[in-house]
N, C-alpha and C positions, 0 to 999 in steps of 0.2 A: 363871490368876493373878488373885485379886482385885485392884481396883484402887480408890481413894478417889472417893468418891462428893459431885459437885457440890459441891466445896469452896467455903464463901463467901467471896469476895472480901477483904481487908484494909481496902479501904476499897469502900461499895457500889460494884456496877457502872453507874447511873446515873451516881454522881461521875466515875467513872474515863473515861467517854466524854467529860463535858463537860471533864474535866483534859486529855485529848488533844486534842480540838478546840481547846480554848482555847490549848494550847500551840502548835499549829501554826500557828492563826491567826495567834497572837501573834508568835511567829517569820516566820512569811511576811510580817506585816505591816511588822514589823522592817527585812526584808531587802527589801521591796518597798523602803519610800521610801529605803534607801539606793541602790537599783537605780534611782530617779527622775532623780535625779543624777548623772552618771560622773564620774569623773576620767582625761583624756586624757592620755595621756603623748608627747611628741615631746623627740628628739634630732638635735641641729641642730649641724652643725661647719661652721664658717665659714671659707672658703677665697678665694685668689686662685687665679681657674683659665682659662684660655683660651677663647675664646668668639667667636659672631659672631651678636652682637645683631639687628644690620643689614645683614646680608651681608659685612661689613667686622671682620676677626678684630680682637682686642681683648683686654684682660686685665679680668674683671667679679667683683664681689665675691660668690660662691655659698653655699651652701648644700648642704649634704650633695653636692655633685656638680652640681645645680641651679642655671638660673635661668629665672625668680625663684627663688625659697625656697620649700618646700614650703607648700600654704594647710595652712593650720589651720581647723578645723571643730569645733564644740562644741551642747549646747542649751543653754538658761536656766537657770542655778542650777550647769552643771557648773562642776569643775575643772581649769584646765589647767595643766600640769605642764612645763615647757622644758627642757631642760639642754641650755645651750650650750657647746661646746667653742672655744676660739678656736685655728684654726689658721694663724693669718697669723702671718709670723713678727718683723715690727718693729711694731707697734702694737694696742692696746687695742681694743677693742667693746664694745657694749649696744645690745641690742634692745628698740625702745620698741613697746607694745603701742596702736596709735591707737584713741583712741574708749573703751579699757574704764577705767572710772573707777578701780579700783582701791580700793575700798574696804574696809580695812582690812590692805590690802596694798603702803602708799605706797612700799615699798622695791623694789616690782617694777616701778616703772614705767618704767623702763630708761632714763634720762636722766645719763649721764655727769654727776659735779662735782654732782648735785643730787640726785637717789635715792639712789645706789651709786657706788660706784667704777666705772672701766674693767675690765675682764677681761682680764688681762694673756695677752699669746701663750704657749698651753700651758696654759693654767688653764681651768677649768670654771665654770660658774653655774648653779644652776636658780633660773626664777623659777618662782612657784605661783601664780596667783589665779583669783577665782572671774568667771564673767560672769555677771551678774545682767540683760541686758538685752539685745532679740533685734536683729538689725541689722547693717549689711553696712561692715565695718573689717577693718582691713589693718597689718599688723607693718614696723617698717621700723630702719634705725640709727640712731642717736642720738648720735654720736661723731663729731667732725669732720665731713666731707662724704660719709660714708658710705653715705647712700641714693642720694645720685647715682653711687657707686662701683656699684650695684645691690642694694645687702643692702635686701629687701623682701618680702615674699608678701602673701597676703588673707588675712584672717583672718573667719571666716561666722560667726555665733551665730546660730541656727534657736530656734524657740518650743519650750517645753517638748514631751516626749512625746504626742501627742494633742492638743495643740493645735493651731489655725488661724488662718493668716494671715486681718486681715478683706480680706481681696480672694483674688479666684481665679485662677490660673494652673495653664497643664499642666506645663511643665518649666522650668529655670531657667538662665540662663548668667551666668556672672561674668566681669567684663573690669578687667584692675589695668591703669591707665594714668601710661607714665611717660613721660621724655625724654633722650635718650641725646646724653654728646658722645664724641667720638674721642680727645682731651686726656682724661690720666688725674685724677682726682678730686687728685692731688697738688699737678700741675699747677696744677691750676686756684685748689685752696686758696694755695701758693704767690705765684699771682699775686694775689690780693685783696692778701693781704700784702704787699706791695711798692711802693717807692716809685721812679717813680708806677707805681699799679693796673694790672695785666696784664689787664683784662678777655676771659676765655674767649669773648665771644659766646654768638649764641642755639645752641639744640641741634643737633648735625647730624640729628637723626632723632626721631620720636614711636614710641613702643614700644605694643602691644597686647599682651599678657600675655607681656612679654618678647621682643615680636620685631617688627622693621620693616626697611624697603627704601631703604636709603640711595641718594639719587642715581637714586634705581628704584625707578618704580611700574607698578601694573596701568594705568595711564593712556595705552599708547604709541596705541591707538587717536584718545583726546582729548587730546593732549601731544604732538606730534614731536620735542619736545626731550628724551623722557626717552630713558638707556640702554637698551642693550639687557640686559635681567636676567640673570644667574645665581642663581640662587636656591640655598640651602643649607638642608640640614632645619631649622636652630636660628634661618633668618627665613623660608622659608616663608610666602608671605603668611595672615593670619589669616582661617581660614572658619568661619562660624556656619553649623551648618548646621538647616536649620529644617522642618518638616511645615505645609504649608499648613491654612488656619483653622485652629490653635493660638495662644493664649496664651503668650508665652514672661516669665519676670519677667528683665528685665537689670538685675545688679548693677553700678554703674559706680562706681568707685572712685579717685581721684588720686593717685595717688605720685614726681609730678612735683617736680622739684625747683626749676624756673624757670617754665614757660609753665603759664598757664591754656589752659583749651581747648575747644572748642564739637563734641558728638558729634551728629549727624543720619543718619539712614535715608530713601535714598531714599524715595519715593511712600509714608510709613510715616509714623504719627504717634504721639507717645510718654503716653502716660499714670503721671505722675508719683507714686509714693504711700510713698514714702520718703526722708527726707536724714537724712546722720547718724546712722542708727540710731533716728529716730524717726517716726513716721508723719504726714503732711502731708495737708493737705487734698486732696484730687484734683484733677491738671489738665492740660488737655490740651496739646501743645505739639508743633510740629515737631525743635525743636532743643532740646538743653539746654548752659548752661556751666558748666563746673566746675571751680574753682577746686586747686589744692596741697591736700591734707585733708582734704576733701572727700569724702562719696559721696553716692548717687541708688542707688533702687529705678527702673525703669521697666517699663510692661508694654506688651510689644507684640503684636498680633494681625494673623498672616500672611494677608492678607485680601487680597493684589493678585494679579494675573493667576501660575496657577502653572506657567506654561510660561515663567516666566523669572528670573533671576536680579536682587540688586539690590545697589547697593554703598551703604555708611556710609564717611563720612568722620568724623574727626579732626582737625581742624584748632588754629589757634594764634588767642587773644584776647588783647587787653589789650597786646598787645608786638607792635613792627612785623615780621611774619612774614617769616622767613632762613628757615623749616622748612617741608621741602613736608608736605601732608595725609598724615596716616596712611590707608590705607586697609583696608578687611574685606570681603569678599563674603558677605554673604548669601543663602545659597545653598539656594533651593525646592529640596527632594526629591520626586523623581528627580531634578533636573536635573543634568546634570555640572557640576563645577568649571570647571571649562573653556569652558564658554557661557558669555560673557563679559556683563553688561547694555547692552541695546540703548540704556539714556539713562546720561549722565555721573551723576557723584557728584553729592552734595548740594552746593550753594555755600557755602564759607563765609564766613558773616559779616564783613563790614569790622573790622580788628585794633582799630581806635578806636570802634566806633560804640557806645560806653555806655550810651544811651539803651534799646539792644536787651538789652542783657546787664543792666541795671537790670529793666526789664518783666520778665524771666524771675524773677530773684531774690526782687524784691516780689512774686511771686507763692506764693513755699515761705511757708505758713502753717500751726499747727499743726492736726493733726485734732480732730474733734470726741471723739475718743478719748482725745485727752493730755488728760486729768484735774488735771493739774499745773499749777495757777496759778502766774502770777509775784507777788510778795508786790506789795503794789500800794505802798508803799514802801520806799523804800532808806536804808540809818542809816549809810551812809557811799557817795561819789563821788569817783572817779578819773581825773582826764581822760590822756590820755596821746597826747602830740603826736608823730607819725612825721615825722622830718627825716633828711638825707643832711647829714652835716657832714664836718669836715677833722679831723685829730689831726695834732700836732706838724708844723704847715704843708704836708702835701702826700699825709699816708696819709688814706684815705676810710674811711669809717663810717659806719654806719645807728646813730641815736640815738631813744631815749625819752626825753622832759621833758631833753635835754640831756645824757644819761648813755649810753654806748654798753656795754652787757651785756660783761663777760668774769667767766670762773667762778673760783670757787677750788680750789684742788689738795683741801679735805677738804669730799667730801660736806657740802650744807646741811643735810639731813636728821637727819645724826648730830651734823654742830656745834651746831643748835639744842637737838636731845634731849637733847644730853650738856652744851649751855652752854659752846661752848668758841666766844668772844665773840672773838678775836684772829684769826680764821679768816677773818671776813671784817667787811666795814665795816658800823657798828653804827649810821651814822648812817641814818635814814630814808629815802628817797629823796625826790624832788617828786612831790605827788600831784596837781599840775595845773601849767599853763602862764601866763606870762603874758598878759592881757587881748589886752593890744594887740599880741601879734604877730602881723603877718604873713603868713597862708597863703599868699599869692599870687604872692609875691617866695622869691626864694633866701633861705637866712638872711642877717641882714647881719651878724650874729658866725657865720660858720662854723665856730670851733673848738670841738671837744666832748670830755668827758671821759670815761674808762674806770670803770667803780664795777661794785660789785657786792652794794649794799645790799638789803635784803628788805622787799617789805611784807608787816607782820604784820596779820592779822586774827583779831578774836574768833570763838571758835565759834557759828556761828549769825546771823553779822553776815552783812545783805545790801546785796549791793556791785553798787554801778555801775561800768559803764567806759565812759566815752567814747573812741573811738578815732579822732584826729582826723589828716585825712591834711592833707599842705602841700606845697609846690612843692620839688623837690631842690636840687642845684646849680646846674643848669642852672635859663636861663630856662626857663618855660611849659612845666614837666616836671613832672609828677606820677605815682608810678606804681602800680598795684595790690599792695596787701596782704592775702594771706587769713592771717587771724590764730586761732591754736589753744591752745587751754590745755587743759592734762592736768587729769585728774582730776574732771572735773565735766562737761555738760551745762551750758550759760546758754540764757536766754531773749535772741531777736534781738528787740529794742523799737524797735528804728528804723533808716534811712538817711537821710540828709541831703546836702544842696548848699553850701561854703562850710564856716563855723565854726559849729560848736553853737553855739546863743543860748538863752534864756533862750521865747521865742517855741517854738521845735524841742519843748520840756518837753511842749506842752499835743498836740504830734502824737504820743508815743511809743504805741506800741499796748498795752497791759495786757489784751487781751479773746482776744488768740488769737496771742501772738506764737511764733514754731518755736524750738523748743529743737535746739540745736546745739552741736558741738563746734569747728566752724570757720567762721569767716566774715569777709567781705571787706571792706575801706572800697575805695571807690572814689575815683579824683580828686581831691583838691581838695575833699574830703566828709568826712563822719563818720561812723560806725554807733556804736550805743547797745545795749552788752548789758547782762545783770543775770543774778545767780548767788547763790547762799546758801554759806555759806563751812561747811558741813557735814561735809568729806571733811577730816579731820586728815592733816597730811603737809607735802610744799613742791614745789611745783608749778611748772612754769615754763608763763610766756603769753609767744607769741613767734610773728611770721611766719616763713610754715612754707614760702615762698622760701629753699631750703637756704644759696648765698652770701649772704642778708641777716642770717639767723640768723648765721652765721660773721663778719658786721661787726659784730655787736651789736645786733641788733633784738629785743631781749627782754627780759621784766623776771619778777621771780622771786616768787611768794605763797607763803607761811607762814600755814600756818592750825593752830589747838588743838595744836600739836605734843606738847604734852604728854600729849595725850592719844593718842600712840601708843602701839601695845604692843610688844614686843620686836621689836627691829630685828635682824635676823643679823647677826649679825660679819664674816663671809664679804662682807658688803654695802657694809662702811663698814675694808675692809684697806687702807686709805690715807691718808696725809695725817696729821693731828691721830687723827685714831679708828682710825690701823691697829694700836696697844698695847693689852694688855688692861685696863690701868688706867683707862683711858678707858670703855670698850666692854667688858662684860664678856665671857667666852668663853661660849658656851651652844652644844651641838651642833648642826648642821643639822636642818632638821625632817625630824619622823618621816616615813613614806609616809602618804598622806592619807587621815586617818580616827584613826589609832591616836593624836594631839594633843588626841582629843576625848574628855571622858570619857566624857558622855552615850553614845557606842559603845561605848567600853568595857563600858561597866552592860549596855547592848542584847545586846553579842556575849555579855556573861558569865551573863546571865537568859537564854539562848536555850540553853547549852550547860547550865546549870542543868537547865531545863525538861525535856529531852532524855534526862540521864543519869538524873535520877528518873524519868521515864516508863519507859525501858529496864530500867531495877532494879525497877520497879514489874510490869514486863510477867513478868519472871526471876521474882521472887516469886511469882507467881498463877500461873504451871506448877508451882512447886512442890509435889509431895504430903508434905502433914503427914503423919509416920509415928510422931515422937517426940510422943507426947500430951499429954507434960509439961510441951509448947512451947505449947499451943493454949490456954490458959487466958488465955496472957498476950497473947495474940495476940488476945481477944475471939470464938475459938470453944469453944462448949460441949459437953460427952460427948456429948449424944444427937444434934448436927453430926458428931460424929467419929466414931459407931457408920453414919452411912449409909455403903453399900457399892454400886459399881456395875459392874457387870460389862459393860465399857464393850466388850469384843472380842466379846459374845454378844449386845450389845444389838441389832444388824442382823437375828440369825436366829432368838435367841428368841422364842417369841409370847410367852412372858408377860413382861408388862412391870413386874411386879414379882418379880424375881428374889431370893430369899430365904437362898439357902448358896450355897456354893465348889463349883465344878465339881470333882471329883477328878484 
C-alpha cells in the first residue's frame, strides 16, 4: 500500500516547535504563579463543649471538637478561606483575625457592631482574606467576652515558597498563652454589669497551648504546699521536648484576657528577633514580658548540660499575682519526662517592679531590615486619656477623653458606606484632654458618659496617638494597658513618665522605631504611636484587657470608607443595613480566583493554546488524499506526486523507491 510521502507541514515545522514550547511555557507559567499562592480553606463550628483546661472540668468555648481552635497556617500572599458555623445555641460570634491587616478586606475583620454583624446560632460566615505579611498571630472572638470563654488558636504566616527567614534555626515550637477562670465568661460579663461591680478576680490558672494545673504543680519537690496531682490528657503538663545543640525559634503568643506575663527558661537565654510580625533588632535576654496581643519570635540554642532536664516558668506581671506560675519542662532527649530538674524554675519577676518590664520593652526596636520609615511628621494628633470612672452613681467604666465606648446594633462599616447617619452619634468625639488634669489624683468628676462617635480620617492623613495613662479610682492606682488597633501596623515613637509635654516631642525616636500592632502604656505614663491612615474601612483601637474592653475602653477610626469596594450583605444582615434597599443584594463570592478576570483570560488563553495545538497535531497526521484540497492548503502537484513507501523503507536498500509494490 502506498502511502503520502513527507507531507509539508500547514505551517513550517520550525513554527510549530516554537508554537508548542511557547504554549507550554506560557501555560506552566500561568499555572506556576498561581501555584505561588494558595488558597487555604478551613471549617470551623464553634461549640460549647465540656472540658478540663486545668485538671478541673469546665464548660469552654471549642472549636470543631477542639481546644484551642485548630492553628491556621498560610505563606505570604495566600488566601485564607474560614467558614464559620455557629453552633452555640443562645448567642452570636465573630472571629477576629489578630495582626492581619486586612486590606481591602475590611468586612472580615471580624469585630461585632463594627465589621459585620454577629453570626447568629445556626447561620454560617466565610471570611476570605489575603495575608500579605510573614509573622507569628493568632485568631480569637470578638463578641462579648468570648476569648476568655476560650474561642482562640494561632494563626502562622511563613515567607513565601523559597524564601528565608534572615536568621537560622532548626525546628520551630509555637506556644498560645492564655488565662483561664473557673466562673463562666457569663458570669463574669454579668458581674462588670452590676450594681456595685461583681469583680471575678485574678485567673485561677495560666494555660500553655490550652492546658494547666490548677492548685497543682510539678513543683512538690520546691513547694510542700502543692497537691498532690491528678493529671488528665486535656492538662497534661506541657513538654517541649528538644535535641541538644539545636536551634529551636519559639513562637510566644498572648491571648490572655487579664494578666500580662514574664516567660523564662532555666539556665537558657533568649535571643529576640521578632514582635508583632515584624522583625526587631536582635537581643539577648533572660526573660521576656508580654503583654494581652502581643507576640515574640525567640531563638533558643540547647547548649546546657544534656543529661538533664530544665523547667520555664510563666508567671503573672503588672497585677498582684493570686495565679501560681505556669509551668513546661523542657525536656533534653533522651532524657525521660520523668527526670525531674535538679534546680527550681526560673524566678519570677516582682508583679510591680516596672522599671524591669520597661528595660525589656525599650529594647524591641526596629530591624535594620524594616525599610519603612515613619513619615517624620504628623498632619493630625490625638491624645487620648485612659480613666476608670462611674456611670449613673455607682456602675464602673473604663473611659477615653471622658466617653466610655458602647456599639451600635448596625455595623459602622455599612452605616458609614451606606450614610445612614441616625445609626450612630455624628458628633465628633474629643480629640485630646484637658491641660490641667490631673494624672496623679482619682478623677475629681468621676462620672462619665456612654457615646459611640467615630473619628474620621482623610486617606493618607498621618496620625498620632498619644496614649495617656492616669491614676483609677482608687488612690495611687494605676494600671497596665496593652492597647491594639486592627487593620494597620503603627510605629512605637515613644514611652514616657507622667503627662506628655511639649519637652517629651524632641525624645520621640523617628530613626528606628518597632512597628506593631499592640502596645502598652505603663503607670502613670504615656506611649506615643504614629500610623498612616491608608487601609479604607473602620477600625476599632482598644485595650485588648478583655473586661476593660466590655467597660468601654475603646474608641473607633473611620478611615476613606468610601473608598471601599463591595461589602457583602451577608456582612451587614442587621440593624439599619439588614433590607436590601439599603445594602444591595449581590451573591456571595465566587471560589477564589474565578472574581478575577485577569484568570479568567489566563485559564481561557491556556485552553485556547492547547485545543489549537491538539487540532494542529490531528491536522499533520493527516494524509492529503483529496488533491483538490491541497492547492488551498499551500501544497503544490509535484509535493503531492511524492510517494513513500514508508512499510519498505526499514528493508529496502534502495532508498529511492520509484513504483507500488504489487
Amino acid at each position: 500500500m502506498a502511502k503520502v510521502a513527507n507531507q509539508p507541514s500547514l505551517i513550517p515545522m520550525p513554527f510549530l516547535v516554537i508554537f508548542f514550547v511557547f504554549s507550554i511555557f506560557f501555560g506552566f507559567g500561568i499555572t506556576l504563579s498561581k501555584a505561588v499562592s494558595q488558597t487555604r480553606y478551613y471549617k470551623f463550628e464553634v461549640e460549647y463543649m465540656f472540658w478540663s483546661p486545668d485538671c478541673i472540668e469546665n464548660i469552654v468555648m471549642g472549636i470543631n471538637g477542639t481546644f484551642p481552635g485548630p492553628p491556621i497556617r498560610a505563606n505570604v500572599n495566600d488566601t485564607v478561606v474560614v467558614e464559620v458555623i455557629n453552633n452555640l445555641s443562645t448567642e452570636g460570634v465573630v472571629i477576629h483575625w489578630h495582626g492581619i491587616l486586612q486590606r481591602g478586606s475590611p468586612w472580615a475583620d471580624g469585630t461585632a457592631s463594627i465589621s459585620q454583624c454577629p453570626i447568629n446560632p445556626g447561620e454560617n460566615f466565610t471570611y476570605e482574606f489575603k495575608v500579605d505579611k510573614p509573622g507569628t498571630y493568632f485568631y480569637h472572638g470578638h463578641f462579648g467576652m468570648q476569648r476568655a470563654a476560650g474561642l482562640y488558636g494561632s494563626l502562622i504566616v511563613d515567607l513565601e515558597e523559597g524564601k528565608k527567614e534572615p536568621f537560622q534555626y532548626d525546628e520551630e515550637i509555637n506556644l498560645l498563652l492564655s488565662d483561664w477562670w473557673h466562673a463562666s465568661v457569663h458570669e463574669q460579663e454579668v458581674g462588670l454589669k452590676s450594681n456595685p461591680m461583681r469583680w471575678v478576680g485574678e485567673p485561677q490558672t495560666i494555660l500553655i497551648n490550652g492546658t494547666g494545673q490548677f492548685n497543682c504543680t510539678s513543683l512538690e519537690k520546691y513547694n510542700t504546699s502543692s497537691e498532690h496531682c491528678e493529671w488528665k490528657d486535656q492538662c497534661a503538663p506541657f513538654v517541649l521536648k528538644v535535641e541538644p545543640n539545636k536551634t529551636y525559634r519559639i513562637r510566644i503568643a498572648s491571648t490572655t484576657s487579664l494578666a500580662a506575663l514574664n516567660f523564662a527558661i532555666s539556665n537558657h537565654t533568649m535571643l529576640v528577633v521578632e514582635a508583632d510580625g515584624n522583625y526587631v533588632q536582635q537581643f539577648v535576654t533572660s526573660d521576656i514580658d508580654i503583654y494581652s496581643g502581643e507576640s515574640y519570635s525567640v531563638l533558643v540554642t540547647t547548649n546546657q548540660s544534656t543529661t538533664q532536664n530544665y523547667w520555664a516558668s510563666i508567671g503573672v506581671r503588672g497585677r498582684e499575682p493570686k495565679t501560681s506560675p505556669a509551668l513546661l519542662l523542657f525536656n533534653y532527649l533522651p532524657n525521660s519526662v520523668a527526670k525531674l530538674p535538679i534546680s527550681p524554675p526560673p524566678e519570677i519577676p516582682k508583679w510591680n517592679d516596672y522599671d524591669r518590664s520597661k528595660n525589656f520593652t525599650y529594647r524591641v526596636l526596629a530591624s535594620a531590615m524594616n525599610t519603612t520609615k515613619p513619615p517624620p511628621i504628623f498632619t493630625r494628633r490625638i491624645s487620648l486619656l485612659n480613666t476608670q470612672n462611674l456611670m449613673n452613681g455607682n456602675f464602673i467604666k473604663w473611659a477615653i477623653n471622658n466617653i466610655s465606648l458602647t456599639l451600635p446594633s448596625t455595623p459602622y462599616l455599612g452605616a458609614i458606606k451606606f450614610g445612614l447617619n441616625s445609626t450612630f452619634n455624628q458628633t465628633a468625639p474629643p480629640e485630646t484632654f484637658p491641660k490641667n488634669y490631673n494624672i496623679k489624683i482619682p478623677p475629681p468628676n468621676p462620672n462619665t458618659n456612654t457615646g459611640n462617635s467615630v473619628y474620621r480620617f482623610r486617606s493618607g492623613e498621618i496620625v498620632d496617638v498619644i496614649l495617656q495613662n492616669a491614676n483609677a479610682l482608687s488612690n495611687n492606682t494605676s494600671e497596665i494597658h496593652p492597647w491594639h488597633l486592627h487593620g494597620h501596623d503603627f510605629w512605637v515613637l515613644g514611652y514616657g513618665e507622667g503627662k506628655f509635654s511639649d519637652e517629651d516631642e524632641t525624645k520621640l525616636n523617628l530613626k528606628n522605631p518597632p512597628l506593631k500592632n499592640t502596645v502598652v502604656i505603663f503607670p502613670f505614663g504615656w506611649t506615643a504611636i504614629r500610623f498612616v491612615a491608608d487601609n479604607p474601612g473602620v477600625w476599632i483601637f482598644h485595650c485588648h484587657i478583655e473586661p476593660h474592653l466590655d467597660m468601654g475602653m475603646g474608641v473607633i477610626f473611620a478611615e476613606a470608607v468610601e473608598k471601599v469596594r463591595e461589602i457583602p450583605p451577608y456582612a451587614l444582615a442587621c440593624g439599619r443595613t439588614a433590607t436590601p434597599q439599603v445594602v444591595p443584594i449581590i451573591p456571595r463570592p465566587n471560589p477564589p480566583g474565578l472574581d478575577n478576570p485577569y484568570y479568567i483570560i489566563w485559564i481561557g488563553l491556556v485552553i485556547f493554546l492547547c485545543v489549537i495545538g491538539l487540532c494542529y497535531v490531528c491536522l499533520y497526521r493527516i494524509r492529503f488524499n483529496n488533491l483538490s484540497w491541497r492547492p488551498y492548503l499551500g501544497i503544490s502537484e509535484s509535493q503531492s506526486n511524492q510517494i513513500e513507501f514508508s512499510d519498505l523503507s526499514q528493508s529496502n536498500p534502495n532508498p529511492n523507491p520509484t513504483h507500488e509494490e504489487p
